[in-house]
ROROLO-987636 format. One record per residue (C-alpha): chain; residue number from 1; x, y, z; residue in one letter. Coordinates in pm, 1 decimal. Layout:
// ROROLO-987636
SITE chain   n       xx       yy       zz res
SITE     A NUM        X        Y        Z   A
...
END
This chain:
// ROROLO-987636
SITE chain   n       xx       yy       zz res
SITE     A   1      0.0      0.0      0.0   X
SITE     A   2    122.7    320.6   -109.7   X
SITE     A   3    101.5    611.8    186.8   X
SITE     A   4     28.5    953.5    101.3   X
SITE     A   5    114.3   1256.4    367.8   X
SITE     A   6   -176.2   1463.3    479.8   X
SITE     A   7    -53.5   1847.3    483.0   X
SITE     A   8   -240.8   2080.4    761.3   X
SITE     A   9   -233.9   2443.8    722.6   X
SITE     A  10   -170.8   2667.0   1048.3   X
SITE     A  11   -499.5   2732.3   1101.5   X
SITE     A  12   -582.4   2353.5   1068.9   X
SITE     A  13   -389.4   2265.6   1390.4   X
SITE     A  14   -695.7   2352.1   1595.2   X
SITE     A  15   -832.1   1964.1   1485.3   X
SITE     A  16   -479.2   1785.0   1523.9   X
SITE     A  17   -619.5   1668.5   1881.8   X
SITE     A  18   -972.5   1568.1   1732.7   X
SITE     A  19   -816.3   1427.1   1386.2   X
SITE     A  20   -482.2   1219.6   1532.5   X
SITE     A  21   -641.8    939.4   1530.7   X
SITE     A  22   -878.5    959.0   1216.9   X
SITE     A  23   -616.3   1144.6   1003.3   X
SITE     A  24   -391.1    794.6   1021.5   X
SITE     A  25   -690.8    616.2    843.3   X
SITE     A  26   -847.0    868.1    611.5   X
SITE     A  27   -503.6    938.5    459.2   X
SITE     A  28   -419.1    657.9    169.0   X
SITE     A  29   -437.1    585.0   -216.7   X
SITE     A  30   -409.2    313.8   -420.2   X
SITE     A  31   -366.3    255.4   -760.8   X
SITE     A  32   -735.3    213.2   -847.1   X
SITE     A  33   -920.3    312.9   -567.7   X
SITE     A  34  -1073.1    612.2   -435.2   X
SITE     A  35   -873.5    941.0   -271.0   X
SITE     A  36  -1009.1   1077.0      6.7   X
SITE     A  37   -908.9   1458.3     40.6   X
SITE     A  38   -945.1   1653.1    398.8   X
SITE     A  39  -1100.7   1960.7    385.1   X
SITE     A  40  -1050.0   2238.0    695.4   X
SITE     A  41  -1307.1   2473.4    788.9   X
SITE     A  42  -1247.4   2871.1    662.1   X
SITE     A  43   -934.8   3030.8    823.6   X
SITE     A  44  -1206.9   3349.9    871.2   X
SITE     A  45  -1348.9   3337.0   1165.6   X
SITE     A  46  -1714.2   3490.0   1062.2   X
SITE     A  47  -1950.5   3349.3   1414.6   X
SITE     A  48  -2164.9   3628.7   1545.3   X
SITE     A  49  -2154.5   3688.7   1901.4   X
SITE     A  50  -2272.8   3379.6   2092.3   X
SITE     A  51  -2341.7   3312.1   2464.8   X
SITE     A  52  -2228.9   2976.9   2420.6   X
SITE     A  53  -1957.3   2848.6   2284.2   X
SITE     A  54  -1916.7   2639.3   1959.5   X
SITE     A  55  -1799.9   2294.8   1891.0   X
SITE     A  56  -1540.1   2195.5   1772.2   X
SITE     A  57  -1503.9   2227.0   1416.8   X
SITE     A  58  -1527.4   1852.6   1195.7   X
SITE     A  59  -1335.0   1815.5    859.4   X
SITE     A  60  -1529.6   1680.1    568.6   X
SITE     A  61  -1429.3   1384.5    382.0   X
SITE     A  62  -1477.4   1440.7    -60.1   X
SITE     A  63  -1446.8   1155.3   -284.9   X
SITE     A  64  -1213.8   1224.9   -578.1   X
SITE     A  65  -1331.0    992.5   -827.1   X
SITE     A  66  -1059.2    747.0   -962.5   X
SITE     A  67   -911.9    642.9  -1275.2   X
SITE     A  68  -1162.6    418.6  -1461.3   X
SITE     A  69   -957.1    110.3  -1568.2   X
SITE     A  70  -1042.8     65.5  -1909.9   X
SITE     A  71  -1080.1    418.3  -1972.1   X
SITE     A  72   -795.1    652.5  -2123.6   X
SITE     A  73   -721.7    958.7  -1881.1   X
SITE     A  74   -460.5   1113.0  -2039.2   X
SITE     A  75   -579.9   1012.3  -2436.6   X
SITE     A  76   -211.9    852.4  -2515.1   X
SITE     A  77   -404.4    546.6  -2671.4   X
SITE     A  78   -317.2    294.9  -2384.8   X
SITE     A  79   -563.8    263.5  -2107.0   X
SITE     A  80   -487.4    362.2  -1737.3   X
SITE     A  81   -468.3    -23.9  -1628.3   X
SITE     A  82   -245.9    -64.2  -1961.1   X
SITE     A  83    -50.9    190.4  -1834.5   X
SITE     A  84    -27.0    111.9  -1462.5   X
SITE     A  85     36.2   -277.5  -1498.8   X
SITE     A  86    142.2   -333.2  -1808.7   X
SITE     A  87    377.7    -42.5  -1953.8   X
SITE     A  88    459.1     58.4  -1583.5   X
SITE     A  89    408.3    485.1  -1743.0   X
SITE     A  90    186.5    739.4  -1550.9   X
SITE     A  91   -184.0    723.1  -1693.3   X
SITE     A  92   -223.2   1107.4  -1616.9   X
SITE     A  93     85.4   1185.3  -1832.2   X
SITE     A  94     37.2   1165.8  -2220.0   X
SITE     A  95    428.6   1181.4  -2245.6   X
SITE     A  96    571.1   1032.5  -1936.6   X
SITE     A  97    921.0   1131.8  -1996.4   X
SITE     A  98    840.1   1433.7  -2147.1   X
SITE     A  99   1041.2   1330.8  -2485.5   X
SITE     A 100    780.8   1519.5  -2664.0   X
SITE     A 101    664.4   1113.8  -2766.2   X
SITE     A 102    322.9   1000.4  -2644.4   X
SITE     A 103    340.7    701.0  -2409.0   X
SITE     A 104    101.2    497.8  -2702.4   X
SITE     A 105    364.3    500.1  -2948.2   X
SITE     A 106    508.5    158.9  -3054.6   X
SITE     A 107    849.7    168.5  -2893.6   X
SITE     A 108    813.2    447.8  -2639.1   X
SITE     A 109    548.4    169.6  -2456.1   X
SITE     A 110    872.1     10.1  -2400.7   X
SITE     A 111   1065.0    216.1  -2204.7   X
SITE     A 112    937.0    167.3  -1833.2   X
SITE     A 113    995.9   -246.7  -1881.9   X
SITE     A 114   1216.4   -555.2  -2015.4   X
SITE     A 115    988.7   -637.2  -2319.1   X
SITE     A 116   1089.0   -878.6  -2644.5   X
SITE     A 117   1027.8   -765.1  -3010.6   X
SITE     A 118    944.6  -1050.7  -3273.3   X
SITE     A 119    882.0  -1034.5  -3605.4   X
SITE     A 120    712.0  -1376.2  -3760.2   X
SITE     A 121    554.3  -1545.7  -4080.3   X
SITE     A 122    232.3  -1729.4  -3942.1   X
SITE     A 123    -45.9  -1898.4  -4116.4   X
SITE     A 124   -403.0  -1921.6  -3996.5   X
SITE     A 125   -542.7  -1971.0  -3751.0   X
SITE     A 126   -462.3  -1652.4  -3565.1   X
SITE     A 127   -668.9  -1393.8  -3419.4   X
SITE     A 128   -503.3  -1037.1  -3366.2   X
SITE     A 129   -769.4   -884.3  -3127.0   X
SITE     A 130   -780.0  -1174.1  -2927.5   X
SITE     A 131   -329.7  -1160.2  -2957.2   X
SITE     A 132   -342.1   -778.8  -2795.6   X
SITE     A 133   -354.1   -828.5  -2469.7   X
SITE     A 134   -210.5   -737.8  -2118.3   X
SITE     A 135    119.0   -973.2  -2261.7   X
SITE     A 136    158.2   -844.6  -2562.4   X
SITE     A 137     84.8   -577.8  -2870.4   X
SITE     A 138     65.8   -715.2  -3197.8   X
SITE     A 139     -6.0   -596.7  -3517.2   X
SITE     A 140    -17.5   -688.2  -3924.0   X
SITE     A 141    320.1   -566.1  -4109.8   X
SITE     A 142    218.9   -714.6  -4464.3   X
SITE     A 143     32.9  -1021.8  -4631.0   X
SITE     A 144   -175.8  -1254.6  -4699.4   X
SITE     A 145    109.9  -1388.2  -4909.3   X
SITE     A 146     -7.8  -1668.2  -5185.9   X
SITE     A 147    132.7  -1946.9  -4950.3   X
SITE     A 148    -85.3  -1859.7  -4677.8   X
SITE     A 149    157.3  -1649.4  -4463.9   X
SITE     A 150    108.4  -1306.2  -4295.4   X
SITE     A 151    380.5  -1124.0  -4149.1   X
SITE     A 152    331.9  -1002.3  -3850.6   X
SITE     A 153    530.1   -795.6  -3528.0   X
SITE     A 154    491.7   -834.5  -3175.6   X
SITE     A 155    611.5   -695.0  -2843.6   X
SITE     A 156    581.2   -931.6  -2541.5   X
SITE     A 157    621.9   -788.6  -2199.2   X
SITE     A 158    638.3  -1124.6  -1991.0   X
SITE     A 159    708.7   -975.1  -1659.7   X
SITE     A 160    355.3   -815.1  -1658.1   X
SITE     A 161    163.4   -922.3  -1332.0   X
SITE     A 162   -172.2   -831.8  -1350.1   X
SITE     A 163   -381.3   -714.0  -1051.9   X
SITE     A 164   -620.5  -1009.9   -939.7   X
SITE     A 165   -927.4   -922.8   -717.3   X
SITE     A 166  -1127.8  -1240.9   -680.4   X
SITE     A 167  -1482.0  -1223.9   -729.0   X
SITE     A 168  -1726.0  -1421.4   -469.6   X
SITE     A 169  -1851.4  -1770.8   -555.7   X
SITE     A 170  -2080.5  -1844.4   -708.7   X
SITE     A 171  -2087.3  -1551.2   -980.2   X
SITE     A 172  -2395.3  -1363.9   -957.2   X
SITE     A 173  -2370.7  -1176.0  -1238.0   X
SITE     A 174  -2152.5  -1167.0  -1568.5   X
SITE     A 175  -2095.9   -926.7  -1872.0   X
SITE     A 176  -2292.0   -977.5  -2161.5   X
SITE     A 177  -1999.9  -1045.4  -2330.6   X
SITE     A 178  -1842.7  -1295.3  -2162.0   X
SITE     A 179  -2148.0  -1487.2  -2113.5   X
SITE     A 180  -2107.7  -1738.2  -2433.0   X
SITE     A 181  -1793.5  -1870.3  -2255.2   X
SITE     A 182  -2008.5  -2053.0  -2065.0   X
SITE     A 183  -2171.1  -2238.2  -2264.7   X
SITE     A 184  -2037.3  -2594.6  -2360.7   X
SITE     A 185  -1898.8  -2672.2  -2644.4   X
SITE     A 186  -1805.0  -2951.0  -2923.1   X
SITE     A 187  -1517.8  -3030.2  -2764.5   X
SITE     A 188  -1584.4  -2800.5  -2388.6   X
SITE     A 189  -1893.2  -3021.6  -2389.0   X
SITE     A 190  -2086.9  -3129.0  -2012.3   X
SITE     A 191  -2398.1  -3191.2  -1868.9   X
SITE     A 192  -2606.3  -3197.5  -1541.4   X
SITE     A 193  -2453.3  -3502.8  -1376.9   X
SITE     A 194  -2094.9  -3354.6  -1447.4   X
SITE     A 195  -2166.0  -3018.9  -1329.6   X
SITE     A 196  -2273.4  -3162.2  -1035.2   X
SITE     A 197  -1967.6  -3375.7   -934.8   X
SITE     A 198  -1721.1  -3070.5  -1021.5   X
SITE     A 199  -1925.8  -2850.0   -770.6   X
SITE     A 200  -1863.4  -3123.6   -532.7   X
SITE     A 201  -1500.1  -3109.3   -632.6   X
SITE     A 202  -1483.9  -2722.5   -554.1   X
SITE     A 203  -1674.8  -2757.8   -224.6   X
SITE     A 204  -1574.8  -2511.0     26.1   X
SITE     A 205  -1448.4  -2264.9   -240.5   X
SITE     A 206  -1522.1  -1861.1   -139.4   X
SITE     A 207  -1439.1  -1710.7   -485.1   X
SITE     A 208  -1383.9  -1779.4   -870.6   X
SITE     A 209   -990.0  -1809.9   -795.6   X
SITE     A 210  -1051.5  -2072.3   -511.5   X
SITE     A 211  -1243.2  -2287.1   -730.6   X
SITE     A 212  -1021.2  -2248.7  -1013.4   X
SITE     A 213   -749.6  -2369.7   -829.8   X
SITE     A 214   -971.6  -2652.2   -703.6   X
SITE     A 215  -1046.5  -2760.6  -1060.3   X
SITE     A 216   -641.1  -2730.5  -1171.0   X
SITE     A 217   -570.4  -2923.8   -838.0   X
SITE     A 218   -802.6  -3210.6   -916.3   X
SITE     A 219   -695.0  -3245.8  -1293.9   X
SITE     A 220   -335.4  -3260.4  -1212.0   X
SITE     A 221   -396.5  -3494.8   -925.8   X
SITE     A 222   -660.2  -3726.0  -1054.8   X
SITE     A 223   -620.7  -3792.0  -1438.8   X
SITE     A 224   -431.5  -4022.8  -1601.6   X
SITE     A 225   -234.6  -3930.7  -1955.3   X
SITE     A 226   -361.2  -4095.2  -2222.7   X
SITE     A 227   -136.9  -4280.6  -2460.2   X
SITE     A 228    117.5  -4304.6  -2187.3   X
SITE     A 229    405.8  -4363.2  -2388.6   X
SITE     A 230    350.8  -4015.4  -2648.6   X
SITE     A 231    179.6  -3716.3  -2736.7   X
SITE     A 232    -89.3  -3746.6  -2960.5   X
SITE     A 233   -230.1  -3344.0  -2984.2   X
SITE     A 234   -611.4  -3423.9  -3108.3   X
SITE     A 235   -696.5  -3096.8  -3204.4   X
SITE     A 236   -480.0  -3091.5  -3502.4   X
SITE     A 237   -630.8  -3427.5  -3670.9   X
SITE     A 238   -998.7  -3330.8  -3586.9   X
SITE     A 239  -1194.7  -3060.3  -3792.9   X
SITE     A 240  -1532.3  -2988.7  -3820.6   X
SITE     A 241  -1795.7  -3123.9  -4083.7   X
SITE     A 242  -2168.6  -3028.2  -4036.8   X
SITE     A 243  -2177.9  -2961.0  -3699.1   X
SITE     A 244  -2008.9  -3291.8  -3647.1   X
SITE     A 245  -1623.0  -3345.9  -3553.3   X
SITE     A 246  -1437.0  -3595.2  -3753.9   X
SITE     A 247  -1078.6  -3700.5  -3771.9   X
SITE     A 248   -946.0  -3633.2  -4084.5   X
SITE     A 249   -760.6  -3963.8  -4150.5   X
SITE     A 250   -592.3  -3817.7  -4471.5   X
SITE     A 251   -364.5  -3647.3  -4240.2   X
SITE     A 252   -331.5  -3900.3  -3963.6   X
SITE     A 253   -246.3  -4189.7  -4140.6   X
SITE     A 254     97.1  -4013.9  -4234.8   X
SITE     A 255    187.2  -4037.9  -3897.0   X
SITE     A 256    229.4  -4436.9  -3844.2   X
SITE     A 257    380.9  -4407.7  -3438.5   X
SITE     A 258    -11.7  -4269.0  -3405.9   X
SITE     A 259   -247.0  -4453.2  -3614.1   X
SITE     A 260    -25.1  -4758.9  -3468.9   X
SITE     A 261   -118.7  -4662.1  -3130.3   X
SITE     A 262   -419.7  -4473.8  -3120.1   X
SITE     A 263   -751.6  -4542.3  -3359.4   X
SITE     A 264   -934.4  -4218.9  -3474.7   X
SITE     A 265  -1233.7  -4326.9  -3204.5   X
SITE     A 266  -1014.8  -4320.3  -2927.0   X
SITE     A 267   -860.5  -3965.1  -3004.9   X
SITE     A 268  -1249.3  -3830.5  -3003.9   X
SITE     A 269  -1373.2  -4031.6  -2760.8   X
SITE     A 270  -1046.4  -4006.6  -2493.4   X
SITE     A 271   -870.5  -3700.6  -2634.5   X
SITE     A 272  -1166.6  -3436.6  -2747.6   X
SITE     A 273  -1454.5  -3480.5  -2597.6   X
SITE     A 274  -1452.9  -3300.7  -2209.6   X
SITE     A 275  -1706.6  -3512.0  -2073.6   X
SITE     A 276  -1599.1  -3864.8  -2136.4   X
SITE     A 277  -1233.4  -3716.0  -2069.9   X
SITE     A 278  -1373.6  -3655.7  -1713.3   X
SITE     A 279  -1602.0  -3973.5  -1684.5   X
SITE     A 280  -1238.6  -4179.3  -1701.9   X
SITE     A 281  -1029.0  -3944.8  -1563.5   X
SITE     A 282   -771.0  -3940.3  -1871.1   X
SITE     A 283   -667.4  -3668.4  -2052.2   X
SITE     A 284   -375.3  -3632.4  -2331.9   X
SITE     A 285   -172.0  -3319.8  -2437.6   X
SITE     A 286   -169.1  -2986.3  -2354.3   X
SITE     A 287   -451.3  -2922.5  -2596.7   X
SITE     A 288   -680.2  -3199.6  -2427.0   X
SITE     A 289   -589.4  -3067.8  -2063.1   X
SITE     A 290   -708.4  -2731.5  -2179.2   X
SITE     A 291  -1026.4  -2860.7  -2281.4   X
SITE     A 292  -1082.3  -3070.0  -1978.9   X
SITE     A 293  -1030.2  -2792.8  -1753.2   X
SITE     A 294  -1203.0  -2540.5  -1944.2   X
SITE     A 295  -1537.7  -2745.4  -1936.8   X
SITE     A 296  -1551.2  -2822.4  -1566.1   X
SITE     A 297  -1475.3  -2443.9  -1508.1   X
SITE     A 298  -1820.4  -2348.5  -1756.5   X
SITE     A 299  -1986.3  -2640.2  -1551.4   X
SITE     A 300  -1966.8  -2446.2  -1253.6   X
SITE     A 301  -2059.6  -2115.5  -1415.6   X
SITE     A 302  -1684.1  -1977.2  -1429.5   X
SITE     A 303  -1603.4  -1832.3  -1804.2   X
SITE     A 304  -1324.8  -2014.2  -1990.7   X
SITE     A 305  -1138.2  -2002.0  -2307.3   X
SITE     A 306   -863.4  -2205.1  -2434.7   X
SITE     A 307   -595.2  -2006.6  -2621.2   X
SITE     A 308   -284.1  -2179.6  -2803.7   X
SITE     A 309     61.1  -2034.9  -2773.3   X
SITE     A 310    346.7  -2074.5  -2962.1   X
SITE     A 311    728.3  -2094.1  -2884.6   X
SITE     A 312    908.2  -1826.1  -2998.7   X
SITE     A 313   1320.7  -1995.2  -3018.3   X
SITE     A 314   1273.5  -2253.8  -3257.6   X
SITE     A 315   1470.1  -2300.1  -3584.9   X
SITE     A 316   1622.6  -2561.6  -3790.2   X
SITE     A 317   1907.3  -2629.0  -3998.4   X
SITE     A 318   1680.8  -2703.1  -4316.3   X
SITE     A 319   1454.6  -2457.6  -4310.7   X
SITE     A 320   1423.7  -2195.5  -4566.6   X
SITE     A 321   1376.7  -1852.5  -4404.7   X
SITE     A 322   1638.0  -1697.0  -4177.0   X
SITE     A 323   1619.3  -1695.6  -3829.2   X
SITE     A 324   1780.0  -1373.4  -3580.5   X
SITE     A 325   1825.9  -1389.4  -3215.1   X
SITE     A 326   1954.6  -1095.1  -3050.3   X
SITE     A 327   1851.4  -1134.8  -2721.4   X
SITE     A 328   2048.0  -1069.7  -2454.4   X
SITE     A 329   1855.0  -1274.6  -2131.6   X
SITE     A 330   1877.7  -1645.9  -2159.3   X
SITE     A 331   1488.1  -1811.2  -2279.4   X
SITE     A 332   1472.0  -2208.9  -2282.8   X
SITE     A 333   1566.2  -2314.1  -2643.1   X
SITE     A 334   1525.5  -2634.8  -2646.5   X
SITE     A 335   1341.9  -2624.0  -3005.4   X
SITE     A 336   1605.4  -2315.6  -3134.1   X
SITE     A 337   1880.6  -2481.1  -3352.5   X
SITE     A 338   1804.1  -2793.1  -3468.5   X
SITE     A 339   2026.2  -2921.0  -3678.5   X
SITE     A 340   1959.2  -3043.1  -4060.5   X
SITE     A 341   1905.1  -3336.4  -4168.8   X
SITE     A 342   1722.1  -3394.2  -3793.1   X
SITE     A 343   1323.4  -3480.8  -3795.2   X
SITE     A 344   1113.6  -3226.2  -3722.8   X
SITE     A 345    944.7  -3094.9  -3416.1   X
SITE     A 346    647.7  -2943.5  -3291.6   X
SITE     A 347    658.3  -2628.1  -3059.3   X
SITE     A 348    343.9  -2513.4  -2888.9   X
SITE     A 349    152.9  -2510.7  -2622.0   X
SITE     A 350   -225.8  -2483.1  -2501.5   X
SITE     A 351   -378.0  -2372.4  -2166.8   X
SITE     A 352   -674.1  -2130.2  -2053.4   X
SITE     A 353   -778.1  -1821.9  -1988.6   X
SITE     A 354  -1130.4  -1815.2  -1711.1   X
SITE     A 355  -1272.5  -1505.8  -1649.3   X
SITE     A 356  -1218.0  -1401.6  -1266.5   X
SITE     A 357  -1258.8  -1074.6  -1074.8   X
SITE     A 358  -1383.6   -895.9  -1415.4   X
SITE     A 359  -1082.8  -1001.0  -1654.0   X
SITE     A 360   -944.2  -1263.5  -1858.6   X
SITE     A 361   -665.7  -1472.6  -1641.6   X
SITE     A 362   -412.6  -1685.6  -1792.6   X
SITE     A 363   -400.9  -2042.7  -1601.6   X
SITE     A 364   -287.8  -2342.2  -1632.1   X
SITE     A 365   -115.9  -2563.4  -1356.1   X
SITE     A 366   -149.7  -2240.2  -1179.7   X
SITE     A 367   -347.9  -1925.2  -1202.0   X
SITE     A 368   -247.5  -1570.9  -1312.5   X
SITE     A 369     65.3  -1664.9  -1523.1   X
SITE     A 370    197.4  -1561.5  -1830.9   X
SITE     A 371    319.2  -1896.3  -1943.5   X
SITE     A 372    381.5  -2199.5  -1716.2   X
SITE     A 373    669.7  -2233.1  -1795.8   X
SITE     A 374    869.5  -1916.2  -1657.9   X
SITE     A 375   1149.6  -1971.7  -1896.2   X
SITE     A 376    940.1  -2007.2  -2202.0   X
SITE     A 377    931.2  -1739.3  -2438.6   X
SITE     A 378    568.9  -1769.0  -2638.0   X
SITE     A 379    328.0  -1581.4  -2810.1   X
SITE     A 380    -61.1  -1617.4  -2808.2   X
SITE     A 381   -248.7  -1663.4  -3103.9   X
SITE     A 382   -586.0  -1772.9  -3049.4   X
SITE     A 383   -826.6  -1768.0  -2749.7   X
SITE     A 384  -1176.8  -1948.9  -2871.7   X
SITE     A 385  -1443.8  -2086.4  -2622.4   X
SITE     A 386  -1419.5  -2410.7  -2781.9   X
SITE     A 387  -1181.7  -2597.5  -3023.4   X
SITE     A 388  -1436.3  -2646.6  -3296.4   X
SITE     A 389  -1412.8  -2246.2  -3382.7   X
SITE     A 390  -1090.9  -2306.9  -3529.9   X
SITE     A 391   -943.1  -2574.2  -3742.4   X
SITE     A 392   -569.1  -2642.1  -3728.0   X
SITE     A 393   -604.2  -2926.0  -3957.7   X
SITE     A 394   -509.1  -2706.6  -4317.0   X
SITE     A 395   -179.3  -2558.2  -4150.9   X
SITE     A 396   -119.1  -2781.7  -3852.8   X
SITE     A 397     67.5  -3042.3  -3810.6   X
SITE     A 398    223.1  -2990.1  -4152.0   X
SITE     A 399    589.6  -3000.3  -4221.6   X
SITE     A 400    743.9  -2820.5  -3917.6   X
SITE     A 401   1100.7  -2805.5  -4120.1   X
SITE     A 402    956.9  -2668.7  -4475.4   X
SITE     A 403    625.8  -2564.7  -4430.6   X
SITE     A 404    532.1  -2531.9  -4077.9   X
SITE     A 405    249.2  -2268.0  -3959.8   X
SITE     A 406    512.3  -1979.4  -3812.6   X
SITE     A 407    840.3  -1899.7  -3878.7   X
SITE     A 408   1003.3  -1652.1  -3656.9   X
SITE     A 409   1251.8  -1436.4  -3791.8   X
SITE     A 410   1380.5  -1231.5  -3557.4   X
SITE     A 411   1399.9  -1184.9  -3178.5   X
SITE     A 412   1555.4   -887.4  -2976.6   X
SITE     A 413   1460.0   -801.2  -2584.9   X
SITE     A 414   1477.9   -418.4  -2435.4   X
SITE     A 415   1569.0   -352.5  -2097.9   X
SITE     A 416   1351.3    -72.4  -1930.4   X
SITE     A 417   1494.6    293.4  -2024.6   X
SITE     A 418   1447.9    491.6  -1743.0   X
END
């Protein structure tokens, strides 16, 4: 909690006996909150003559309304939680470093924190209002190219740690627009008898962030990974037809070590579908997790999307576009600099975001995160409230050597300016 000091006047010292006490209390901000601001009584003195004498004289209290969070005091172009959270500048400064550049331009948002700067090919799927968010600012540099690639440009800013107020539990009330996220889904699919045993799960929870943490708890803890032996990520066999999801065995049958393994049933029936995934306890990849945990959070009214992510550091020796990395901190690179003439990899990685105290939260094995990883370096691209809205199958898997859905290009990190 930030302290502010109350200044008195001369002619204020009259209430420093009366106001000791009260003055300790009344006296605080915080970043989002209200000020109060003391008010003394007229240094005049204008009483009439009195037989009696008058009491003593009581300050009044005024609210001075706050900063509205999504709203844009100074009109830089970033709002005043942007500002405070994310870009760490003053909301009621336009210029915080009076450089005669507005906080809202592109690299002067970058000053105040350690952010990274990536430039990338990617193919669909990829959503950029969904990609701006309290992580990261992304924008369109130039495409659609014939083969399906955009070029885009991002800044990350992966020490960000938003401000969490839980809400109480259950929600009593929700946005309009947030409301379809709970709804189930192809693949976020559950009914009556499920939503039933996760609110038995979550017993005893006080507010959306206990019994999201309940719900992360219980699917680490209780589910078994399904094959044992590999990763099988459904979502990128599976697409959509009529309504209907359906492996698309054109694609799966080039990959023997799964079709040998796993028949297209199973990867619907054990790897898509939320509800049976629950009924056995099992679950699969990242992907699967995702939409395990996103349906028992709707079950219980809590809003939840899954989002994908990708991993930034990842290049090989056969590929045909050039790869930079100028950053200076050390990111895990366990995918960057594979050499040619090695198979390919895949580098991604799925989780949630559930809607708690009023915002979108990242979560995952644990709540409030920018990636689960600490060391990874990643980039969100989509954030849908159910797998089925999206269909990886036309870019994903794909060749990740020759013709993989992203290529990154170049990487370079920024230490905070001032």
């Amino acid at each position: 909690m930030r302290k502010q000091t109350c200044k008195l006047n001369s002619s204020s010292k009259l209430c420093l006996l009366v106001l000791g006490i009260y003055l300790t209390t009344a006296c605080w901000s915080l970043p989002g909150t209200l000020t109060p601001t003391l008010t003394t009584p007229p240094t005049t003195d204008t009483r009439t003559a009195s037989p009696s004498p008058l009491p003593t004289p009581t300050p009044t209290i005024t609210l001075t309304p706050t900063l509205a969070p999504d709203d844009d005091h100074d009109n830089d172009g970033l709002s005043n939680y942007q500002e405070r959270v994310k870009y760490h500048t003053d909301p009621y400064k336009p210029d915080t470093d009076a450089d005669g550049v507005q906080d809202g331009d592109w690299q002067e948002r970058r000053e105040y924190v350690y952010s990274v700067y990536v430039r990338m090919m990617i193919r669909q799927p990829f959503d950029i209002n969904v990609m701006n968010d309290i992580f990261q600012d992304v924008r369109i540099v130039e495409g659609l190219y014939e083969d399906g690639y955009t070029t885009i440009e991002a800044l990350i800013y992966p020490e960000t740690q938003p401000e969490l107020k839980p809400s109480p539990f259950p929600l009593q009330s929700l946005p309009t627009q947030v409301q379809p996220y709970l709804q189930p889904g192809i693949a976020t699919n559950y009914n009556d008898s499920m939503s039933a045993q996760v609110m038995d799960i979550i017993s005893g929870a006080q507010t959306d962030l206990e019994a999201t943490e309940k719900v992360l708890n219980w699917v680490t803890q209780n589910t078994q990974r399904f094959p044992l032996d590999f990763s099988l990520p459904a979502i990128y066999f599976v697409h959509i037809e009529n309504t209907e999801p359906v492996v698309r065995e054109d694609i799966y049958y080039q990959y023997p070590h799964y079709y040998r393994k796993v028949i297209p049933k199973d990867i619907l029936e054990k790897l898509y579908f939320a509800d049976s995934m629950f009924e056995q306890s099992i679950d699969g990849t990242c992907n699967s997790k995702a939409t395990l945990k996103c349906a028992m959070l709707k079950s219980v009214g809590i809003p939840c999307r899954t989002i994908q992510t990708l991993f930034l550091l990842f290049s090989h020796g056969d590929q045909q576009y050039q790869y930079e990395n100028n950053l200076d901190r050390k990111w895990r690179d366990e995918f960057e600099s594979q050499p040619a003439g090695m198979p390919d990899k895949w580098a991604n990685h799925a989780f949630i975001e559930a809607y708690l105290g009023g915002q979108w939260v990242r979560a995952d094995r644990n709540v409030n995160i920018y990636h689960d990883g600490e060391d990874w370096l990643s980039l969100k691209i989509v954030a849908v409230n159910d797998w089925s809205e999206v269909d990886f199958t036309d870019t994903w898997p794909g060749d990740w050597i020759y013709d993989r859905p992203y290529y990154t290009l170049l990487l370079e990190d920024q230490e905070p300016v001032h």
